[in-house]
N, C-alpha and C positions, 0 to 999 in steps of 0.2 A: 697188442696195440699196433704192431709194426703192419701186421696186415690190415687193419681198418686204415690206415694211413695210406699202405697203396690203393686201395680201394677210392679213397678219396681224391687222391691226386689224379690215379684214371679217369675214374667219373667228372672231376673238372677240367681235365684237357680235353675228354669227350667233346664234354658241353661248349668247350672254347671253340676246339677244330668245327663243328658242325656250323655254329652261330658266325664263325669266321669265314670259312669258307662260301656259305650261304651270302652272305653279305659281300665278299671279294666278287659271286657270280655276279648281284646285281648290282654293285657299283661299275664294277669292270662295263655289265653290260648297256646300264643307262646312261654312265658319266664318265666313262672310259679310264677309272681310279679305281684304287684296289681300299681296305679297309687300312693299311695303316698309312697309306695317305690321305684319307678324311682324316683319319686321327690328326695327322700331324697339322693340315691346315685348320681343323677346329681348336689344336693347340696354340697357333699363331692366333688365330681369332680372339681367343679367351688370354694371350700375353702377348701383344704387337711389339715385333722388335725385338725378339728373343737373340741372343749371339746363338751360332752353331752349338755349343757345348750345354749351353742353357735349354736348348729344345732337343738335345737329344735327351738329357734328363727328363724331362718333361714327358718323352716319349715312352721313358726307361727302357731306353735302346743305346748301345756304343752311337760314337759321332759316326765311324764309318760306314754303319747301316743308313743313318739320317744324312749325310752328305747325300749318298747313293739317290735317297729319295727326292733332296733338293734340285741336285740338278736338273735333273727332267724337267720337275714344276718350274725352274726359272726358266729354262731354255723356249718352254711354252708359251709363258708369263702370266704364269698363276702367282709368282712369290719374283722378290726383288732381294735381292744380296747388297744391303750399302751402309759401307763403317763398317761391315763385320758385323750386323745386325740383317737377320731375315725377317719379309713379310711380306701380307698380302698384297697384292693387288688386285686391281676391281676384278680381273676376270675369274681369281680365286676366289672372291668374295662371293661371285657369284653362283658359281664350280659348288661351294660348301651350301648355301642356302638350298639347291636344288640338290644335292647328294644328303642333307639331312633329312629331307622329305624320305628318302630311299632308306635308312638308316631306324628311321623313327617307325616307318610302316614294316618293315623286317625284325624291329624286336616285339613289335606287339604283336605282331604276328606269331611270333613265336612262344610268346607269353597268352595266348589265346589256345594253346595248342591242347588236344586231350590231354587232359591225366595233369593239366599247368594248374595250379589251384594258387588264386590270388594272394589267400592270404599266408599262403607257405611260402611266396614269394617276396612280401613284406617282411617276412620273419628273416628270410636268407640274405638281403641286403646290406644292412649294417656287419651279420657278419661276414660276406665278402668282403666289404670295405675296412672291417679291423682285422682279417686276415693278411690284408695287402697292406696295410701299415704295419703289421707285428713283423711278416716277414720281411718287407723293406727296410725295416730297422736293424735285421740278421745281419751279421756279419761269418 
């Protein structure tokens, strides 16, 4: 078991690094943002007003990763720092709607790909998603 386990864990940071990396080129190169900052402002998008400690959660990243990222985007004025609470502003707002367009055509893309077969893809979903909640619950 211990080797289907490394097997697994390979094969899905494979698939993380490529799909990430992929997406870091074309954000960098369209929108001049890397992938875990779309994340992070579609994370302010979907919870306005997050405190620092709350949106690194969010991010499941330490604060000091998420600090690192906030600065830039305020200093630009993608996001505003006020009360101790982060969030968008209109030019992030904007920043996200057009880097989703880049985000959404990069995984269908990728989901289009030989050998992608839909509905093995539907089947893999959920359990990604109770993967990431079993092990987020590990201590």
């Amino acid at each position: 078991m211990s080797a289907a386990a490394l097997y697994f864990g390979a094969a899905l940071h494979r698939a993380h690094a490529v799909l990430q990396q992929r997406l870091d080129e074309r954000l960098g190169d369209w929108h001049g943002l890397s992938l875990g900052g779309y994340h992070l402002l579609q994370a302010l998008e979907a919870t306005p007003g997050l405190a620092l400690p709350a949106l690194a959660r969010a991010l499941l990243q330490p604060m000091v990763p998420t600090l690192r990222q906030v600065l830039p985007m305020e200093k630009t004025g993608l996001l505003e720092r006020v009360d101790g609470r982060v969030r968008l502003r209109p030019a992030g707002r904007q920043l996200l709607v057009e880097a989703r367009q880049t985000v959404e055509a990069a995984y269908a893309r990728a989901l289009q790909a030989p050998g992608v077969e839909a509905d093995r893809v539907a089947v893999c979903l959920p359990l990604l998603e109770q993967l990431a909640l079993a092990v987020r619950g590990m201590r």
